[in-house]
C-alpha positions as a Markdown table, in Angstrom:
| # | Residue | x | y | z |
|---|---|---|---|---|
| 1 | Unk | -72.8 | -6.0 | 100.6 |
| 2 | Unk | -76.4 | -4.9 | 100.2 |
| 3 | Unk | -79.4 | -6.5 | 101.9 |
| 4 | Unk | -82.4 | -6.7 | 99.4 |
| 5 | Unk | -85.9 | -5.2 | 99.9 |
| 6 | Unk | -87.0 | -8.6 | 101.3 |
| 7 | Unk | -84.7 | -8.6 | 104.1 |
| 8 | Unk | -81.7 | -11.3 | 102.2 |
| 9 | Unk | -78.2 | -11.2 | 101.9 |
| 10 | Unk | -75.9 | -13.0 | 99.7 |
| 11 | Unk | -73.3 | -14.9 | 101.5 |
| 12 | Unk | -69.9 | -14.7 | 99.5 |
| 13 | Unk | -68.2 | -17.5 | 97.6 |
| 14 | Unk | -65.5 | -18.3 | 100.0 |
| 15 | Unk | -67.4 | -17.5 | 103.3 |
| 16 | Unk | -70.1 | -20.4 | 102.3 |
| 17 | Unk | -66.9 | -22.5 | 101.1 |
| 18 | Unk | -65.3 | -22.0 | 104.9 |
| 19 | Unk | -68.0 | -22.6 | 106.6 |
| 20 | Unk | -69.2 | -25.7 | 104.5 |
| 21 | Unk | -72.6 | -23.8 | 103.8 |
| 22 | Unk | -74.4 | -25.4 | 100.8 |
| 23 | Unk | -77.8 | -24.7 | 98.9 |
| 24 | Unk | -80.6 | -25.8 | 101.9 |
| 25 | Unk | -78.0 | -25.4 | 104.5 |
| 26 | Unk | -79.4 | -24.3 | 108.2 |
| 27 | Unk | -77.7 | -21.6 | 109.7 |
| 28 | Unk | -78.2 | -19.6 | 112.3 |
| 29 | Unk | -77.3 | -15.9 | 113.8 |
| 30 | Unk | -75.8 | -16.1 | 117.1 |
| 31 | Unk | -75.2 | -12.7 | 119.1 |
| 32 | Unk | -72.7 | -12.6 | 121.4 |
| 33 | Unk | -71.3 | -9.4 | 123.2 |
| 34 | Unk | -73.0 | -7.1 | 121.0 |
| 35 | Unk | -71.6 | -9.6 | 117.2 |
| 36 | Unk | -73.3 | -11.4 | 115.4 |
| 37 | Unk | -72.4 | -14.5 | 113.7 |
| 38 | Unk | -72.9 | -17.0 | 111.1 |
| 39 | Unk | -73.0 | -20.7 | 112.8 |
| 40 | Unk | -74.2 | -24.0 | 110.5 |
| 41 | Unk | -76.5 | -26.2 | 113.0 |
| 42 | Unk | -75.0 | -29.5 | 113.3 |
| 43 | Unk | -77.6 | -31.7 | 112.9 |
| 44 | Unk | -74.7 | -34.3 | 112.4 |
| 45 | Unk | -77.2 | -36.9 | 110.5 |
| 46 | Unk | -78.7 | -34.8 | 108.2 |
| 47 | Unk | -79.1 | -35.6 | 104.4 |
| 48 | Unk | -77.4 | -31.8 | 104.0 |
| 49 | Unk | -74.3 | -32.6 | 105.6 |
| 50 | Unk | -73.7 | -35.3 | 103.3 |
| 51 | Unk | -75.4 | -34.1 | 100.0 |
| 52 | Unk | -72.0 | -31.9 | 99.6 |
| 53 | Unk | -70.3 | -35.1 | 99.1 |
| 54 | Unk | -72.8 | -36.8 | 96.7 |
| 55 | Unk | -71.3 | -37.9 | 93.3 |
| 56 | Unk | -68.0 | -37.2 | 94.0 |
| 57 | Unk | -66.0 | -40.3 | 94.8 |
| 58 | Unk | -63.7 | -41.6 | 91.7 |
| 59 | Unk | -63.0 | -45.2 | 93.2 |
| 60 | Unk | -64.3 | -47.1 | 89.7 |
| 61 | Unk | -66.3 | -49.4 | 91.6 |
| 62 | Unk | -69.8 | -50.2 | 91.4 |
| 63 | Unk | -71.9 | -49.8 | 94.7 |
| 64 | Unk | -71.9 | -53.4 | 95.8 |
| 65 | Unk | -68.1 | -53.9 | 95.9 |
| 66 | Unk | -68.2 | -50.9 | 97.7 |
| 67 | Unk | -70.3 | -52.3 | 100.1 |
| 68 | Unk | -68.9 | -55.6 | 100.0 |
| 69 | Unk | -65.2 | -54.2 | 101.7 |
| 70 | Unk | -67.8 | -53.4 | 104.5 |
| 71 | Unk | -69.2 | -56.4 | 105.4 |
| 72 | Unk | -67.4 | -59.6 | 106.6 |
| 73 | Unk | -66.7 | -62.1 | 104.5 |
């Protein structure tokens, strides 16, 4: 692994898959006992943490009768 000119690394495939880290993800470098590592910030409300699972539900069902097994009846 090279880091560029500007200072930028690329994260490999499976490391981002592991650690859940998708495009506009915020991570962080945390040092401890002289290692440094990768951590996601768990902002547990953000629109990131959820964009990952955007588009991929296969239930058939429009978006109100998904709704509608929410509410009471």
């Amino acid at each position: 692994m090279r880091i560029t000119d500007d200072g930028q690394i690329t994260i490999p495939a499976h490391i981002r898959a592991i650690l859940g880290i998708t495009p506009q993800t915020d991570i962080q470098f945390v040092e401890e006992e002289g290692r440094f590592y990768i951590v996601r910030n768990n902002d547990l409300g953000s629109k990131d943490d959820l964009s990952r699972f955007r588009g991929i539900a296969t239930t058939g069902m429009s978006t109100d009768e998904i709704l509608s097994l929410t509410r009471e009846a």
